[in-house]
N, C-alpha and C positions, 0 to 999 in steps of 0.2 A: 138569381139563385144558381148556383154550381151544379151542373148536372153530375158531377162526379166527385165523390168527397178527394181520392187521391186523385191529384191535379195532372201526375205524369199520362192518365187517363184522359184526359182532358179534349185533347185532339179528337178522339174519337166522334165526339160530338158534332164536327163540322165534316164529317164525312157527308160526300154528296153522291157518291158514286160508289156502288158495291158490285163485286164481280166474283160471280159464287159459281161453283159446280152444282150442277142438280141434281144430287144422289138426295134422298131426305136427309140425311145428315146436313147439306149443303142447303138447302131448305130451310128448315125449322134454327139452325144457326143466322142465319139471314135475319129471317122474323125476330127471334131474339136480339138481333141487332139493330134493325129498325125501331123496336118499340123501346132498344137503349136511347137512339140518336133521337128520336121524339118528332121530327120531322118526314111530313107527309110528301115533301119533293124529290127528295132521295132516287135517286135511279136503280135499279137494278137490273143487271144480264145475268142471265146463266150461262154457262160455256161445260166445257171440257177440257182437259189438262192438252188435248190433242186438238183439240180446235180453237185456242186464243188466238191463230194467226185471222181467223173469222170477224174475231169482235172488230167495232167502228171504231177503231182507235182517232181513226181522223177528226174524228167528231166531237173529242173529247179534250177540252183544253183547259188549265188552268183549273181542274177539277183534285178533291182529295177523295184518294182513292183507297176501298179494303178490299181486301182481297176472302174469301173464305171458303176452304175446304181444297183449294184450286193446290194441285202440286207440279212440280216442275213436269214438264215433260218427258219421261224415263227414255223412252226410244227418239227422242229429239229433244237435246235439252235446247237446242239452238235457236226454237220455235219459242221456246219461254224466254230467252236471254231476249230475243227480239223483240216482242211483243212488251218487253220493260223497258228494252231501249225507245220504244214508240212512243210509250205513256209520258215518259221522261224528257225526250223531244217536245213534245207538245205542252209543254211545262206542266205536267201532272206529278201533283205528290201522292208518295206512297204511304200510306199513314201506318195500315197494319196488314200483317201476314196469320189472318187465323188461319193455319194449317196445319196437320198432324202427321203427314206423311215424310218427310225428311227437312227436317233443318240444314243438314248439310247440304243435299242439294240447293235450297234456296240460297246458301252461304255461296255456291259457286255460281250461283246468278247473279243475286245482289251486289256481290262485294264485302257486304257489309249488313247490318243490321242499325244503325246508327240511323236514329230519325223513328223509328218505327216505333208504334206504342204496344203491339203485340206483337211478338216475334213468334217464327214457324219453329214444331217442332217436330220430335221424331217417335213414330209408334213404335212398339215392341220393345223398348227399351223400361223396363222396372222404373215405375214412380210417375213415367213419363204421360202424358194426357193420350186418350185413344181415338179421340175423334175432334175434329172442331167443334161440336159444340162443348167438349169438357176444354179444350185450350182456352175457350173465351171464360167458361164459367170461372174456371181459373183465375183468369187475368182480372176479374172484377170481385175476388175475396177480400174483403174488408168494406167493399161498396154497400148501400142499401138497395137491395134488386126486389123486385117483388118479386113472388109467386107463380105469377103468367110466365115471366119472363127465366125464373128457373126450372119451368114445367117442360117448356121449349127446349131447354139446354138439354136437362135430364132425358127427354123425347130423341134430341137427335144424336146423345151420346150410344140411348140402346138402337135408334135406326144404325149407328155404325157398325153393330154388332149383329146385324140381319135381325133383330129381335123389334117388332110395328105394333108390338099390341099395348104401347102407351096408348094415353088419349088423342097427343097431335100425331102420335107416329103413323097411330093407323088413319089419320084422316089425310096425308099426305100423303101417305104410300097409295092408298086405295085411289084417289083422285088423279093421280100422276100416271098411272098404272095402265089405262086405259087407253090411253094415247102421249106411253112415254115420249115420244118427239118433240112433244108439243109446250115447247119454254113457255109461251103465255099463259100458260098454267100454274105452272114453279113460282112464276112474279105474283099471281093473285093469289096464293097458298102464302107466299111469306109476308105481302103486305096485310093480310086477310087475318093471317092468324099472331102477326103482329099486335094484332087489337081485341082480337076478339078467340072464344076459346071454343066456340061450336060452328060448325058448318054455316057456310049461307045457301039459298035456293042454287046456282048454282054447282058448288061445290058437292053438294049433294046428287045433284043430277051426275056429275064425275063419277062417284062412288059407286053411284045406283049403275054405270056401265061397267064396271069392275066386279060389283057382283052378280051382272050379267056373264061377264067370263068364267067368274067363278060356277056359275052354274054351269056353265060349257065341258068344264072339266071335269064337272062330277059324270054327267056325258060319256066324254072323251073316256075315263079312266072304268067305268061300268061296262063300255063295249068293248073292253083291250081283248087280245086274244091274247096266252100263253104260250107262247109258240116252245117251251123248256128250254134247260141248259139257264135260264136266268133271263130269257131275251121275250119281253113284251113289247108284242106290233100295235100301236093304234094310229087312229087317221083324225086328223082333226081340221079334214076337208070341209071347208064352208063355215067355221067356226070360229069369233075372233078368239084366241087364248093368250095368256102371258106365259111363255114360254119355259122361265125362269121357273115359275112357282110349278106351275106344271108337271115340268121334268123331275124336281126336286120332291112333288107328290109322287109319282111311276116309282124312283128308287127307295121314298120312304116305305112303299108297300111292295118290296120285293125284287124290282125291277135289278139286274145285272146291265144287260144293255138294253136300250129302247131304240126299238125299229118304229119312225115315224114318219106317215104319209101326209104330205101336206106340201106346201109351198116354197120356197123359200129366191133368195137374187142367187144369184149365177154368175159370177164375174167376167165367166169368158165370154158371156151371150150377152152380158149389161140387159139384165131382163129377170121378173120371177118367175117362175113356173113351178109344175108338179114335178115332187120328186122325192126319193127318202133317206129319211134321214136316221143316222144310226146315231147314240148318244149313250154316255156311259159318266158314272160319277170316280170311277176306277183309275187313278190316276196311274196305274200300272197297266191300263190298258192303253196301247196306241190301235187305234181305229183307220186311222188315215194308211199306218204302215201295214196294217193289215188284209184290207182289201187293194189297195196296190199290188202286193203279193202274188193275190189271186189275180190279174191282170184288170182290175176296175178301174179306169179315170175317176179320180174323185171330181165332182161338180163344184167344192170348196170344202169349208173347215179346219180344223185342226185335229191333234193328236185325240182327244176326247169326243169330236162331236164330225162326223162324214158327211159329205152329202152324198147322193148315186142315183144315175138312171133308176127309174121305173123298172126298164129294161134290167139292170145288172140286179137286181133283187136276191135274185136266187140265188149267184154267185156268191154277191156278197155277202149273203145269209149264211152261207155256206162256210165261207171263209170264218167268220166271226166264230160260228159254233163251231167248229172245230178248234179255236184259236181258245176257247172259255174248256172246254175237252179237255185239252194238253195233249 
């Protein structure tokens, strides 16, 4: 029996190797594609658009290969051109490019698009698909998909849109979350929920750590202090937190910039330590150029988010509120 009424679909089926990013978009697209290809031997890596030079390419040969969610490398496209040129060396075919982030870029790696059964496209653009998982659901309109399988889609098209409160979105978000690092997570999330539509014993035990963070920040955010001018200090010494959701909390409830005490790596020490950190969602604020100013070394960061000595606190407190003042 035909696993695909339209035949130019066809290929996808003998995909043996999938190479996904792990955002949950990149996730739950997977799984939707695993329970397409229907086989349980299928491989799966996670990667990042900046770390393809990482993956085992040596170890891969003669394999058909998808690619999903993965986009060229923006600040190195040369790492991407590479890492095709390896796959391709090793006689690997490229079957398909589920990606949403630029077609053209892919166009100036590929060559070509010729051979491929999904081709990459480009967000922002009217009409265009916004996430991999709406590119594949795309690519399989006129198929017969089940349910499962378009729950996943719809799942990872609203994870692409920071929106987790589907059914899979929030069991991938919440499960990954707790120990974003950690890929063998991402692989038993996509083959897991490939088949099945509620948590296992494990998986759950994921989740059950994530709203162990969550409760850290209910925490974290009850002891803030108000320091005015918009600038909330707190400390989330001895606490694991997800960072991301956290901060994103501070400025839903008021927060201008957040003065945070807690840990973080250090590049020029290659080492973490205490230290604080300033953060702001204010894309008109530069942080970095403003305690500079006032004579602080930053400890790292960017425009948006400082680090600084313990020691330089005051300064840099200083400088900030005055800088939010005018």
């Amino acid at each position: 029996m035909k696993k695909f009424a339209n035949t130019t679909l066809a290929p996808l089926a003998d995909v043996d190797l999938v190479v996904a990013v792990g955002s949950v978009d990149g996730i739950l697209t997977t799984a939707a594609l695993l329970r397409l290809i229907g086989n349980d031997d299928v491989e799966v890596c996670f990667t990042q658009a900046f770390t393809v030079d990482r993956l085992p390419v040596g170890s891969w040969n003669g394999r058909r290969v998808a690619l999903v969610d993965l986009a060229v490398n923006n600040r190195d496209p040369q790492m991407t051109a590479s890492f095709i040129a390896r796959l391709r060396e090793q006689n690997n075919e490229l079957v398909a490019v589920i990606d949403e982030h630029s077609r053209e870029d892919w166009l100036s790696v590929l060559g070509t698009f010729d051979g491929l059964v999904i081709e990459p496209q480009s967000q922002g653009v009217e009409g265009v698909p916004g996430s991999a998982g709406e590119v594949l659901r795309r690519a399989l309109e006129g198929e017969v998909v089940d349910d499962h399988t378009l729950d996943l889609l719809a799942a990872a098209d609203a994870a692409d849109r920071m929106d987790f409160s589907t059914h899979f979105g929030s069991i991938a978000n919440q499960a990954v979350k707790s120990n974003i690092r950690d890929d063998a997570r991402r692989v038993k999330l996509a083959r897991h929920l490939a088949q099945q539509r509620e948590a296992d014993e494990q998986i759950a035990a994921w989740i059950a750590e994530y709203e162990a963070i969550l409760a850290n920040h209910d925490t974290i955010v009850a002891s803030r202090e108000d320091l005015g001018d918009g600038i909330h200090r707190v400390s989330t010494a001895g606490l694991a937190v997800d960072m991301t959701s956290l901060m994103g909390r501070l400025y839903g409830e008021g927060a201008k910039v957040v003065a945070l005490e807690g840990e973080a790596f250090v590049p020029a020490e290659k080492r973490k330590r205490a230290l604080l950190a300033f953060g702001t969602a204010d894309k008109g604020l530069d942080l970095m150029a403003i305690v500079r100013v006032a004579g602080v070394t930053p400890l790292g960061g960017f425009a948006q988010k400082v680090n600084v000595d313990l020691g330089d606190e005051e300064v840099a407190l200083a400088a900030v509120r005055a800088h939010l003042r005018g």
